[in-house]
HTML snippet that shows the backbone in 3Dmol.js (N, CA, C, O; Angstrom):
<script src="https://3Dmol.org/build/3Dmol-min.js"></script>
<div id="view" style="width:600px;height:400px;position:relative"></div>
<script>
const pdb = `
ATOM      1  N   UNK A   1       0.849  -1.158   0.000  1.00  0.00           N
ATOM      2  CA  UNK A   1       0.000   0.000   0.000  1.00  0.00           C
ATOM      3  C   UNK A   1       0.904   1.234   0.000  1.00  0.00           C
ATOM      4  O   UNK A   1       1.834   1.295   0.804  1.00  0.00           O
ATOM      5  N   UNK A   2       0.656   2.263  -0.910  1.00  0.00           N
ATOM      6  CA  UNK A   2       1.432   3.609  -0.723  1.00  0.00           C
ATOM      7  C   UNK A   2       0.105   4.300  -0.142  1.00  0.00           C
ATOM      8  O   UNK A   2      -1.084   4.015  -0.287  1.00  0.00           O
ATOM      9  N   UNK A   3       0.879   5.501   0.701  1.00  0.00           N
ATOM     10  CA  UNK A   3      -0.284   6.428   1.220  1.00  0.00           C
ATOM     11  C   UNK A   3       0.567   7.646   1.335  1.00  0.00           C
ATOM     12  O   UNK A   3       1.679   7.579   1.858  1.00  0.00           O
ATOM     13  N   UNK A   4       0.150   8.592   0.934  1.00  0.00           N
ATOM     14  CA  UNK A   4       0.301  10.053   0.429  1.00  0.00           C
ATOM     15  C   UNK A   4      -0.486  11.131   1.061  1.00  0.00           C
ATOM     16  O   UNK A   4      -1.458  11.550   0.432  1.00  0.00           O
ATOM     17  N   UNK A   5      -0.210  11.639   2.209  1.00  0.00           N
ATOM     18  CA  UNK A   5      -0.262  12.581   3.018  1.00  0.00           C
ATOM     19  C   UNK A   5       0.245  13.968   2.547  1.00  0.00           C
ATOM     20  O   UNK A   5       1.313  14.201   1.980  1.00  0.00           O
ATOM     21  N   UNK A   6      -1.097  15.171   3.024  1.00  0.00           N
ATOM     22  CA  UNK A   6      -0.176  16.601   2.394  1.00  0.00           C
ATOM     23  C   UNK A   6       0.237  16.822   4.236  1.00  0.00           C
ATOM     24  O   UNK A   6      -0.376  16.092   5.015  1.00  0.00           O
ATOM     25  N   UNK A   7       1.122  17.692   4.736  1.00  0.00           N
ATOM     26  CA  UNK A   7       1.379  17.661   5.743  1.00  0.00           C
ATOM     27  C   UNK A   7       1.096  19.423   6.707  1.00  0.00           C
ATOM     28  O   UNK A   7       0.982  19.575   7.923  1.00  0.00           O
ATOM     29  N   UNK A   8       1.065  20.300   5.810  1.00  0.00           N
ATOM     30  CA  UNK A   8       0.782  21.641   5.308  1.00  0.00           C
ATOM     31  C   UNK A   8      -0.785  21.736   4.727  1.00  0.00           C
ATOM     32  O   UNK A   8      -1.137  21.401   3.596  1.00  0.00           O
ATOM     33  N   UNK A   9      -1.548  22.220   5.676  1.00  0.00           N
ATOM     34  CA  UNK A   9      -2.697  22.878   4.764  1.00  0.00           C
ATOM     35  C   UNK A   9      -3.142  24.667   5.905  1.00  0.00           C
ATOM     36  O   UNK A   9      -3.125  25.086   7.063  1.00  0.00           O
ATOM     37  N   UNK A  10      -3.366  24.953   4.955  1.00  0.00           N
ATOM     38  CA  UNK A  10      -3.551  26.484   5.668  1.00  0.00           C
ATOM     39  C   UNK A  10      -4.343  26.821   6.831  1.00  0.00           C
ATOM     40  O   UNK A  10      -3.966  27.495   7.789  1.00  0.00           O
ATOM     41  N   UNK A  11      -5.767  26.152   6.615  1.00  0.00           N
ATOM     42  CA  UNK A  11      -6.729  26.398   7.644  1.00  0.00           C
ATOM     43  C   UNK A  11      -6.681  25.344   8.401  1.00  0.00           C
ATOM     44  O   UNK A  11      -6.577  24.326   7.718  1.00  0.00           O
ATOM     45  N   UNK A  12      -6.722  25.092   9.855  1.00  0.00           N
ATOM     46  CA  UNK A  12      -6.898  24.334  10.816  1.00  0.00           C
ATOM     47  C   UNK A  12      -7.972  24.100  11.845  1.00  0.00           C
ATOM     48  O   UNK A  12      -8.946  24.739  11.448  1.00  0.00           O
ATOM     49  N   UNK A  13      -8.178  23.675  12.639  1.00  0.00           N
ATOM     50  CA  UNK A  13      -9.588  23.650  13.034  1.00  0.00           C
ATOM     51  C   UNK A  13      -9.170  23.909  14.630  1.00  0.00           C
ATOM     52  O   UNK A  13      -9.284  23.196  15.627  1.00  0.00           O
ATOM     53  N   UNK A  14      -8.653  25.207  14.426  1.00  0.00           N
ATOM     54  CA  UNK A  14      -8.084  26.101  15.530  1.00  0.00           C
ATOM     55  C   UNK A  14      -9.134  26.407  16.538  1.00  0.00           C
ATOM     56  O   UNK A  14     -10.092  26.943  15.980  1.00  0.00           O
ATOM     57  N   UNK A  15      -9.329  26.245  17.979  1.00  0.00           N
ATOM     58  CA  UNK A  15      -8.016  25.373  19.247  1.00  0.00           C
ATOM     59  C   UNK A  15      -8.518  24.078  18.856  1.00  0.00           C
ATOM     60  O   UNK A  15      -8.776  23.671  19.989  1.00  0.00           O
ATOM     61  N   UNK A  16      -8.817  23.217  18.166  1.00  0.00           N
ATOM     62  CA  UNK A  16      -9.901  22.042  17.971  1.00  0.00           C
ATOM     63  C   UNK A  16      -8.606  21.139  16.942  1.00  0.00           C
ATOM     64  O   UNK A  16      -9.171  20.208  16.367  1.00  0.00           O
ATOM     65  N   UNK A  17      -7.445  21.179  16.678  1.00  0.00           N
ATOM     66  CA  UNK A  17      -6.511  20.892  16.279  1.00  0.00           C
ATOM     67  C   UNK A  17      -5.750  19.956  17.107  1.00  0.00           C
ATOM     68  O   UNK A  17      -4.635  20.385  17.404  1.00  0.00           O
ATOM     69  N   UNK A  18      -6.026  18.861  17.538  1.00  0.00           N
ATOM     70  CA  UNK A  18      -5.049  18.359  18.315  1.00  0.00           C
ATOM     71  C   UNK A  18      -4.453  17.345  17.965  1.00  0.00           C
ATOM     72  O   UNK A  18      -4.321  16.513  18.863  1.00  0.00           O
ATOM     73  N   UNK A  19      -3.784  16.933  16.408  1.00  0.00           N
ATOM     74  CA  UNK A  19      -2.548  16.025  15.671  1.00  0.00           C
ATOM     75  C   UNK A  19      -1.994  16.285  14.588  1.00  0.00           C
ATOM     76  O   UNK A  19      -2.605  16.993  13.787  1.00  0.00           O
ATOM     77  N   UNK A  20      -0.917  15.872  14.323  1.00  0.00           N
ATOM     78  CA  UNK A  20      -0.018  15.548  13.387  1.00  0.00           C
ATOM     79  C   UNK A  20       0.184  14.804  12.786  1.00  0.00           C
ATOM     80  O   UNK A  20       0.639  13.969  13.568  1.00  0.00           O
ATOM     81  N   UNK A  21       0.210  14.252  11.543  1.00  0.00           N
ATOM     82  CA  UNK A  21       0.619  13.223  10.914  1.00  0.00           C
ATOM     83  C   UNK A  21       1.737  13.142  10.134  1.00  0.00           C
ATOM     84  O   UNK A  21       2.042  13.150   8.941  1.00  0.00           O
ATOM     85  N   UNK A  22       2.550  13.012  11.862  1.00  0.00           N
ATOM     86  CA  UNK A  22       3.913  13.077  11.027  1.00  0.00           C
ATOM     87  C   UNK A  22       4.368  11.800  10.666  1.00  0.00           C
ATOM     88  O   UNK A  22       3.666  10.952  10.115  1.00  0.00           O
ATOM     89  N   UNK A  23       5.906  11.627  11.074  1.00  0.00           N
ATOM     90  CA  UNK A  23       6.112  10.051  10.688  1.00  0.00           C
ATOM     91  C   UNK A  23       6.164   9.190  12.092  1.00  0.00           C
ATOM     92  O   UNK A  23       6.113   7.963  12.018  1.00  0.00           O
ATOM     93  N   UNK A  24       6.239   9.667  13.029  1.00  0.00           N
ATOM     94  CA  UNK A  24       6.154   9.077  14.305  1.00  0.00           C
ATOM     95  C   UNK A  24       4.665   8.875  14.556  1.00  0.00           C
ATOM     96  O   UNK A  24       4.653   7.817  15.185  1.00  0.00           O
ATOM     97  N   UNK A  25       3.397   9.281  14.427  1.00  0.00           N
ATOM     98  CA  UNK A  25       2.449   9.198  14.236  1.00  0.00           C
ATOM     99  C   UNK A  25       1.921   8.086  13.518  1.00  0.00           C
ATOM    100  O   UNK A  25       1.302   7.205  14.114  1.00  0.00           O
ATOM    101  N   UNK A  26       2.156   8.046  12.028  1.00  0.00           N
ATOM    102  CA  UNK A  26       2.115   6.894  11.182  1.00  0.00           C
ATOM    103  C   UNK A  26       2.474   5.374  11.696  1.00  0.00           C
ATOM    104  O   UNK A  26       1.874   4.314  11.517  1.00  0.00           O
ATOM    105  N   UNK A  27       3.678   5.677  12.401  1.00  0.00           N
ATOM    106  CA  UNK A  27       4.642   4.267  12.950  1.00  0.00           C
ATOM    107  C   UNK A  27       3.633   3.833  14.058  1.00  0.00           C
ATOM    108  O   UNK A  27       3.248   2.664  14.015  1.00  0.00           O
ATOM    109  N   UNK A  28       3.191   4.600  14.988  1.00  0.00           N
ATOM    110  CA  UNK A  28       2.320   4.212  15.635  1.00  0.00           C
ATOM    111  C   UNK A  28       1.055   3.717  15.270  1.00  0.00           C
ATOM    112  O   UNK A  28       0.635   2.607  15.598  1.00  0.00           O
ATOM    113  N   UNK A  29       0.582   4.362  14.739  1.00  0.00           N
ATOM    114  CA  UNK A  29      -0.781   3.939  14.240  1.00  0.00           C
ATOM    115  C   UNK A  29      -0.996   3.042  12.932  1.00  0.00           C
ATOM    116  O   UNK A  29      -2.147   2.765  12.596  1.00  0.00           O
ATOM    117  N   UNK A  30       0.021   2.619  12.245  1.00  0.00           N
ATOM    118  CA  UNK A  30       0.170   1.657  11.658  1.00  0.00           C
ATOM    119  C   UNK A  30       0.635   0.183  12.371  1.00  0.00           C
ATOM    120  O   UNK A  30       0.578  -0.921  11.829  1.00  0.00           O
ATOM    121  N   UNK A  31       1.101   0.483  13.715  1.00  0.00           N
ATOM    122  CA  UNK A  31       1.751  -0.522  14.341  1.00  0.00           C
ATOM    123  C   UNK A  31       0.298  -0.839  14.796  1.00  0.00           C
ATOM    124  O   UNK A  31      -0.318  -1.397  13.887  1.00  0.00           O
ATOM    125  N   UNK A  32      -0.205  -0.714  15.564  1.00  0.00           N
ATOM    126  CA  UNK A  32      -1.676  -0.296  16.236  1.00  0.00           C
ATOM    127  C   UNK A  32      -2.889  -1.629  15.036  1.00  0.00           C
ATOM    128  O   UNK A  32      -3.719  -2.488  15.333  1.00  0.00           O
ATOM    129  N   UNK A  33      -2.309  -1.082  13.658  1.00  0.00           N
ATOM    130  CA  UNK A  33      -3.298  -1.707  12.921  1.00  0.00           C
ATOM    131  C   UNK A  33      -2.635  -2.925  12.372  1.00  0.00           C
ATOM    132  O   UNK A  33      -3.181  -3.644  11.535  1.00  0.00           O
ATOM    133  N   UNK A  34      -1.018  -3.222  13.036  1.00  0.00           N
ATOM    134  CA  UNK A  34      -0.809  -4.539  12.499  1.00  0.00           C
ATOM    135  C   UNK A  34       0.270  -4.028  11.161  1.00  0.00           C
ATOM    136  O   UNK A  34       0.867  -4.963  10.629  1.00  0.00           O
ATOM    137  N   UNK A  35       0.435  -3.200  10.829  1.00  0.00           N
ATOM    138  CA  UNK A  35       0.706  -3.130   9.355  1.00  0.00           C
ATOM    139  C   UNK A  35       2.718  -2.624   9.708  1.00  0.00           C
ATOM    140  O   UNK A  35       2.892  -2.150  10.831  1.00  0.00           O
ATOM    141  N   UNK A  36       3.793  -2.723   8.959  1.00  0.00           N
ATOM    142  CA  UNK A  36       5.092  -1.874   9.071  1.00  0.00           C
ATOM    143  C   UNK A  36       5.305  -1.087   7.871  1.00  0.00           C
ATOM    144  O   UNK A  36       4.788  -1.162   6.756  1.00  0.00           O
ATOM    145  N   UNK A  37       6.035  -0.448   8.272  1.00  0.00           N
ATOM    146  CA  UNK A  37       6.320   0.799   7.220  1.00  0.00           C
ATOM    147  C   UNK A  37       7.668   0.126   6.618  1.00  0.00           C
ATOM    148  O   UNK A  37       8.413  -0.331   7.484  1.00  0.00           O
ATOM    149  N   UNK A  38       8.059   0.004   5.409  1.00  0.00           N
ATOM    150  CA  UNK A  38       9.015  -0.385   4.708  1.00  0.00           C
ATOM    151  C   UNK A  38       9.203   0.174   4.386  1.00  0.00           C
ATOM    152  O   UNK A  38      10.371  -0.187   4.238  1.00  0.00           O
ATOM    153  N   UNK A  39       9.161   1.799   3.612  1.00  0.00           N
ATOM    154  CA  UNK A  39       9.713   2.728   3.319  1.00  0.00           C
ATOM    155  C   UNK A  39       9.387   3.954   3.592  1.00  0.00           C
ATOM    156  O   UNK A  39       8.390   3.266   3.808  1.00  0.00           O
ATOM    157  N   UNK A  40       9.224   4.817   3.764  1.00  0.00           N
ATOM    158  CA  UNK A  40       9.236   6.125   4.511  1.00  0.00           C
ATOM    159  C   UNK A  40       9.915   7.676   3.625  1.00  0.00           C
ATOM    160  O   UNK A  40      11.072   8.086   3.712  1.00  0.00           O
ATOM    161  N   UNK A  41       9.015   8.167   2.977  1.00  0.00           N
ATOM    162  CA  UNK A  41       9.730   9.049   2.394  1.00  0.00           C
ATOM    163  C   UNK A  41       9.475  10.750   2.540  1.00  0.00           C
ATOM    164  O   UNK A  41       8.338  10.898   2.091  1.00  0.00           O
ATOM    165  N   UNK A  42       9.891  11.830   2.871  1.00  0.00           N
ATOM    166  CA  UNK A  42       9.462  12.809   2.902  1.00  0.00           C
ATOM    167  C   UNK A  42      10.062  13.532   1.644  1.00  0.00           C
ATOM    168  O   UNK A  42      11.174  13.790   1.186  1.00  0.00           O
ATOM    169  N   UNK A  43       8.458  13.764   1.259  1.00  0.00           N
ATOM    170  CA  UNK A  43       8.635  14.306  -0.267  1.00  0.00           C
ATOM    171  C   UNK A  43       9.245  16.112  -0.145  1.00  0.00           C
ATOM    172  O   UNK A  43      10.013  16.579  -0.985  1.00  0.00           O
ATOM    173  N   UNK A  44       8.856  16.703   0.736  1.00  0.00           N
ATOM    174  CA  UNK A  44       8.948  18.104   0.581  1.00  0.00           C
ATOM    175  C   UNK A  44       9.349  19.114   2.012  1.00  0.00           C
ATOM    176  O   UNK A  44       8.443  19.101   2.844  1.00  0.00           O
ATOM    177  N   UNK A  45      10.012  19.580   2.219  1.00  0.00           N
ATOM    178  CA  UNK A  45      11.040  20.468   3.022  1.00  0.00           C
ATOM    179  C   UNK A  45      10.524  21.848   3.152  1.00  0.00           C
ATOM    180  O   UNK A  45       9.347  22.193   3.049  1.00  0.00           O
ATOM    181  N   UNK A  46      11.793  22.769   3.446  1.00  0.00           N
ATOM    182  CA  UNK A  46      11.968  24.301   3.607  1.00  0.00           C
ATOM    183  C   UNK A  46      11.535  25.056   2.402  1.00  0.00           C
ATOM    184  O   UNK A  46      10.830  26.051   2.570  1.00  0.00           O
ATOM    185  N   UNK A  47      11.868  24.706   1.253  1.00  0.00           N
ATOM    186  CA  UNK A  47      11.287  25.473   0.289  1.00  0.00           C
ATOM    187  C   UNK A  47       9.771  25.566  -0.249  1.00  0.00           C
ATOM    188  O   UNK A  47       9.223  26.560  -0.724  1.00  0.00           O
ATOM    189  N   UNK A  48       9.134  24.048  -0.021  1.00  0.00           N
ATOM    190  CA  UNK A  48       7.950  23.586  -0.347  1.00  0.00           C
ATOM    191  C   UNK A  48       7.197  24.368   0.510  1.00  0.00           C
ATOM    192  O   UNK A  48       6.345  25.137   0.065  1.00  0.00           O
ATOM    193  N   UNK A  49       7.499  24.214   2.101  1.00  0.00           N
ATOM    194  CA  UNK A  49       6.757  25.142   3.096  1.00  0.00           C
ATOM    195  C   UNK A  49       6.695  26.722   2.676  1.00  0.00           C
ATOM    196  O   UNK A  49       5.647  27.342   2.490  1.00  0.00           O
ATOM    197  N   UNK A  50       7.670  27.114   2.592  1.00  0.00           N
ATOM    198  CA  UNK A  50       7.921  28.337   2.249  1.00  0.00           C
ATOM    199  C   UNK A  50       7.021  29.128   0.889  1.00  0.00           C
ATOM    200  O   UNK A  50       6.424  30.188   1.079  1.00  0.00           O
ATOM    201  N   UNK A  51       7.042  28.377  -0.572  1.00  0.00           N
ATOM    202  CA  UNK A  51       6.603  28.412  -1.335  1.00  0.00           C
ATOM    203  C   UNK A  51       5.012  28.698  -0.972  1.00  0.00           C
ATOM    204  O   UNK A  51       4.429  29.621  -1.541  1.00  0.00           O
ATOM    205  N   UNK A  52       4.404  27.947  -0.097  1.00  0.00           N
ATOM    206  CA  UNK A  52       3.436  27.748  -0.063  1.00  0.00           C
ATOM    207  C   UNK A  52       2.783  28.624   0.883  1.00  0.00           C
ATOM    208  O   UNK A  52       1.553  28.660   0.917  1.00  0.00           O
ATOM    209  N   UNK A  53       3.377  29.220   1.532  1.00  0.00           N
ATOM    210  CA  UNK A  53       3.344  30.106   2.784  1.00  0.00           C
ATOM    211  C   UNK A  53       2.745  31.870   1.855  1.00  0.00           C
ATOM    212  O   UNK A  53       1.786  32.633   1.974  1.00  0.00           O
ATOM    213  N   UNK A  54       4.250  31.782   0.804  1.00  0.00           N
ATOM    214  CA  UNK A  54       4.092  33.092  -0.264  1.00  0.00           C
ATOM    215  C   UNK A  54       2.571  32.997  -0.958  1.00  0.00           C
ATOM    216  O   UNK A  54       1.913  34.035  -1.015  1.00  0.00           O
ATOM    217  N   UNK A  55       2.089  31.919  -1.414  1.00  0.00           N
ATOM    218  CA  UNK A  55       1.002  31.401  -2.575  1.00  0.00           C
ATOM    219  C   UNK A  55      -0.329  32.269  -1.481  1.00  0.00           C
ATOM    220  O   UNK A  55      -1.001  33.186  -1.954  1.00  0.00           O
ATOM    221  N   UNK A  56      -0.506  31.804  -0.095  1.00  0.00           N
ATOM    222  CA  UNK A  56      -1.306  31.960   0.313  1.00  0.00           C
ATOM    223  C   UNK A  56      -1.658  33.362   0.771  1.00  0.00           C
ATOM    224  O   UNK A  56      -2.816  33.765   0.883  1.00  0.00           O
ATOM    225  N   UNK A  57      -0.034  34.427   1.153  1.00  0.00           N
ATOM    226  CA  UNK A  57       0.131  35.746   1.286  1.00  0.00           C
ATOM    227  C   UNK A  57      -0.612  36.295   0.124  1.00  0.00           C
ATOM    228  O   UNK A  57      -1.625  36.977   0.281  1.00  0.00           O
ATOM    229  N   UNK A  58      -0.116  36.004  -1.046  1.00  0.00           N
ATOM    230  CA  UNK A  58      -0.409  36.640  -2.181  1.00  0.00           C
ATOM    231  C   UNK A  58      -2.173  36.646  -2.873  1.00  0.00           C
ATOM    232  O   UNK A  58      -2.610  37.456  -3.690  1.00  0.00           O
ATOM    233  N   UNK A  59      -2.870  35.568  -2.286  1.00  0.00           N
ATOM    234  CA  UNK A  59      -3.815  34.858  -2.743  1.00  0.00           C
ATOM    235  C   UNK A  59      -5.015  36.042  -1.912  1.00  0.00           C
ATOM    236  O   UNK A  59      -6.017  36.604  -2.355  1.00  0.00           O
ATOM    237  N   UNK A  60      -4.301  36.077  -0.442  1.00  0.00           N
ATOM    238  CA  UNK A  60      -5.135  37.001   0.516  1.00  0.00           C
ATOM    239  C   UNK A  60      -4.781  38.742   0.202  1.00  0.00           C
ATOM    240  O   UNK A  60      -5.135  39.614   0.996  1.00  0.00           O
ATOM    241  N   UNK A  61      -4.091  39.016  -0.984  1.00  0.00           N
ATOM    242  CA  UNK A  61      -4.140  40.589  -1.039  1.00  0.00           C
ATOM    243  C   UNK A  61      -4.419  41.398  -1.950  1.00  0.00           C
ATOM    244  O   UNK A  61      -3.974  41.129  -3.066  1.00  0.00           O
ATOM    245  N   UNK A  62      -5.412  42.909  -1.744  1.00  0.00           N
ATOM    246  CA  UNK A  62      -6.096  43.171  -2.767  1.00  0.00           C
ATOM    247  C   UNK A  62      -5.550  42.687  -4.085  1.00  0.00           C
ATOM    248  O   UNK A  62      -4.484  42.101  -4.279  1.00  0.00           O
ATOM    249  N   UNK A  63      -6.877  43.191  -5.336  1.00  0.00           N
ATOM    250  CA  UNK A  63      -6.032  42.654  -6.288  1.00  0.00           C
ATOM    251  C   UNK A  63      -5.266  43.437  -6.957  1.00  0.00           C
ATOM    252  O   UNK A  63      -4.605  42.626  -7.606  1.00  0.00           O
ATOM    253  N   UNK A  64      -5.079  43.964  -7.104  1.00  0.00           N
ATOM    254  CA  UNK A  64      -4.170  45.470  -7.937  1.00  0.00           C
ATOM    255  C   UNK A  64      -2.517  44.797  -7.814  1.00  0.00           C
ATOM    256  O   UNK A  64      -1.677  44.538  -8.676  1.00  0.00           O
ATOM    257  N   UNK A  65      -2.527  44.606  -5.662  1.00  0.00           N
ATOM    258  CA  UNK A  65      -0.980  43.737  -5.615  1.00  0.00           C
ATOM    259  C   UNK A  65      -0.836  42.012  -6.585  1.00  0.00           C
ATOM    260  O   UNK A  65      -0.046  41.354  -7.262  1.00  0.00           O
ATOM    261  N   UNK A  66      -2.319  41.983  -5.982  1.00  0.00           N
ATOM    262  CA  UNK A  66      -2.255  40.382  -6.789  1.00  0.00           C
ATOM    263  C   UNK A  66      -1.504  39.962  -8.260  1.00  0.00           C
ATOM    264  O   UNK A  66      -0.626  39.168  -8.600  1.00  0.00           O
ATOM    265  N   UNK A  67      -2.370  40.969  -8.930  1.00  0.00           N
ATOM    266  CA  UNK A  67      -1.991  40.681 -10.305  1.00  0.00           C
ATOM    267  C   UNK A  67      -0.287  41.282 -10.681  1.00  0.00           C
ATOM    268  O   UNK A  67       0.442  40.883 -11.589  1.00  0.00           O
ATOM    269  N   UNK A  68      -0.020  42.262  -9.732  1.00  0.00           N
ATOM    270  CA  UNK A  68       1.384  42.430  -9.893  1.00  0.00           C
ATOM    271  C   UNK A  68       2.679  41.700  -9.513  1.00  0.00           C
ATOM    272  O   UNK A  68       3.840  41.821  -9.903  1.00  0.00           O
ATOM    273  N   UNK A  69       2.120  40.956  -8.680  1.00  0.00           N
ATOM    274  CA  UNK A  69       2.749  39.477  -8.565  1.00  0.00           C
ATOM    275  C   UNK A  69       2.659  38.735  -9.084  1.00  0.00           C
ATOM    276  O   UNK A  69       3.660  38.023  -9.163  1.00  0.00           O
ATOM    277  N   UNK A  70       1.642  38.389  -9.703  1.00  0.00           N
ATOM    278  CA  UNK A  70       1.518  37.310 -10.753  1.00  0.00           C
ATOM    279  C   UNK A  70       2.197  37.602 -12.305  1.00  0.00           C
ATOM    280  O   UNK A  70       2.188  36.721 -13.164  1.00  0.00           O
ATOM    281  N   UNK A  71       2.712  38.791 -12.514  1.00  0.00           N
ATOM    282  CA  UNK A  71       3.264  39.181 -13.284  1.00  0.00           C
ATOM    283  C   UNK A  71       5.060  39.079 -13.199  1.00  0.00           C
ATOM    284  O   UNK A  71       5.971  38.668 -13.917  1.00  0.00           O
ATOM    285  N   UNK A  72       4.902  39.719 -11.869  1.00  0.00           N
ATOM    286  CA  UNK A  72       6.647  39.638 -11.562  1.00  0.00           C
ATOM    287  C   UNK A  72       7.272  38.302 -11.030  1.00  0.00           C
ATOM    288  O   UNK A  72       8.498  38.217 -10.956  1.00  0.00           O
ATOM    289  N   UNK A  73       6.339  37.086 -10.598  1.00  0.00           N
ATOM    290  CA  UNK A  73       7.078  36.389 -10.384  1.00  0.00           C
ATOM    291  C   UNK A  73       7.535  35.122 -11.100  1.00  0.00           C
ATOM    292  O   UNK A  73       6.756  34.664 -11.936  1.00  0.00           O
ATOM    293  N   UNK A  74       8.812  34.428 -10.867  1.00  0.00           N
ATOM    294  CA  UNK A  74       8.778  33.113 -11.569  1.00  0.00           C
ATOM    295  C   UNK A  74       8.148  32.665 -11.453  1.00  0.00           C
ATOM    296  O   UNK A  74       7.556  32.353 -12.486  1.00  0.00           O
ATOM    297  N   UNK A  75       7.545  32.113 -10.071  1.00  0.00           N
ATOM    298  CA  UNK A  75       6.995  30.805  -9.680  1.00  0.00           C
ATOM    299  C   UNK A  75       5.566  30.665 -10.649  1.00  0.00           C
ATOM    300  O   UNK A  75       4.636  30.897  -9.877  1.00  0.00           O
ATOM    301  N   UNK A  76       5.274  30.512 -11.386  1.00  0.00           N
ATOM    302  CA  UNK A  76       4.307  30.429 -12.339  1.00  0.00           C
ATOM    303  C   UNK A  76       2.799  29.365 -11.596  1.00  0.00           C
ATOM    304  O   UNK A  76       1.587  29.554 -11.708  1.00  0.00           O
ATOM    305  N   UNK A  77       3.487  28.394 -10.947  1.00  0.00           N
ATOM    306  CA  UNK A  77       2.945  27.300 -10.480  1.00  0.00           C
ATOM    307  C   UNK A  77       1.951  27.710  -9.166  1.00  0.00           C
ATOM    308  O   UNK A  77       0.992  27.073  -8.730  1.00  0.00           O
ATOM    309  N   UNK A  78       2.426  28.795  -8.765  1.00  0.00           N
ATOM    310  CA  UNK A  78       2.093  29.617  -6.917  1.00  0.00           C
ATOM    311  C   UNK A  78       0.272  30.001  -7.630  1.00  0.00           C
ATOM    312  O   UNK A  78      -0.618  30.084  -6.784  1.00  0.00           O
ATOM    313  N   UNK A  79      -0.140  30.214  -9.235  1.00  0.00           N
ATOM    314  CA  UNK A  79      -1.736  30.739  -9.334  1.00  0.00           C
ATOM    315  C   UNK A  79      -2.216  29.233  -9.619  1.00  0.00           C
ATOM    316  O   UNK A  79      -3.413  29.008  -9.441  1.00  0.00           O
ATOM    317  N   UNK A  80      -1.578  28.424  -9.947  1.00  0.00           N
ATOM    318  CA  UNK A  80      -2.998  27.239 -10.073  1.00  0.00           C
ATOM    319  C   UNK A  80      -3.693  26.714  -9.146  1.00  0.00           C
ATOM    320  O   UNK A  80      -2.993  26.366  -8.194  1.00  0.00           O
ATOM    321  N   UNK A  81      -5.059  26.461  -8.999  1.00  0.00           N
ATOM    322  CA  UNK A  81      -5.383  26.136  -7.749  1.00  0.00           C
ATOM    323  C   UNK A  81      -5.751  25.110  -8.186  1.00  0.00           C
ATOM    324  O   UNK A  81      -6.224  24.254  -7.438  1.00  0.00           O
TER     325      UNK A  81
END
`;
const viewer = $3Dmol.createViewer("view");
viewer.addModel(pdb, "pdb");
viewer.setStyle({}, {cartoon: {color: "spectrum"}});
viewer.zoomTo();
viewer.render();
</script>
């Protein structure tokens, strides 16, 4: 079985938030159901966070800035939703 977790999402279900699904999480709760992890991979880091951090700044500001970002920047990928 592969299973594909995003680990990053913007809105949370703030104070009502109480886990992580990180990889210590997984190990447990896969142990729990019987199952081991044979491979373990973390797809995305500091830049991915980061990237995604900008997408959402930009997404929340009038549009006049909006579209002038979407003009000046590389990241081409930061408007698809």
């Amino acid at each position: 079985m592969i299973l594909s977790v995003l680990f990053l999402f913007p809105i949370h279900a703030d104070p009502y938030d109480f886990q992580r699904w990180t990889k210590s999480k997984w190990e447990k709760e896969l142990k729990k159901a019987g199952l081991l992890i044979k491979h373990f991979e973390i797809m995305e880091r500091y830049f991915t966070v980061t990237a995604d951090g900008w997408k959402n700044l930009i997404k929340s500001m009038p549009r006049g800035l909006k579209l002038f970002f979407i003009y000046v920047t590389p990241y081409w990928t930061f408007w698809q939703d």
